[in-house]
Structures are given as structure tokens and as C-alpha cells.
N, C-alpha and C positions, 0 to 999 in steps of 0.2 A: 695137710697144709703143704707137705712137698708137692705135690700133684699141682696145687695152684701156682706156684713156685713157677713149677715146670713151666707151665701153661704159658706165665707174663711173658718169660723167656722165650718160648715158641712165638709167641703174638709180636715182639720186636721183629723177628724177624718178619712176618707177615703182615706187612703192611698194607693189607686192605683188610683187614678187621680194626682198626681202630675203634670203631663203635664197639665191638666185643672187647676187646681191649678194657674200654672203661667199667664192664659191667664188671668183668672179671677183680680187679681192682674192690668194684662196690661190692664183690660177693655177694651181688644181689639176683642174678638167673644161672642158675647151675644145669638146667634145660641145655640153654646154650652152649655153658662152659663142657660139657659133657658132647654135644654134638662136634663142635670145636676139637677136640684133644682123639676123636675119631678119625676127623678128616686130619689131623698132622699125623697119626698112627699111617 
């Protein structure tokens, strides 16, 4: 749950994933949330 945590926090400041944004949120593609937390790496 920290990791997502992280993520929402990373994703405010990234404002062009908004679409990611809400998936993250639904904890519904971890696919993407996992691609995502690469590229802010």
C-alpha cells in the first residue's frame, strides 16, 4: 500500500497522466501502475 501511496503523490505532480491517475486510485491495472513508478524511477 506504500508504493501506491507513493505513486498518487508522484502522479499530482505529473500532470499528464491524469488517465493513470484514476486507474491508480481504482487499483484496477497494476500493468500500468508498475510501468509508471519506472518511468518516475
Amino acid at each position: 500500500m506504500g508504493v501506491e501511496v507513493n505513486v498518487v503523490r508522484d502522479n499530482q505532480r505529473w500532470m499528464g497522466l491524469e488517465v493513470n491517475e484514476k486507474r491508480y486510485i481504482c487499483g484496477v491495472n497494476e500493468e500500468v501502475n508498475t510501468k509508471t513508478i519506472n518511468i518516475l524511477r
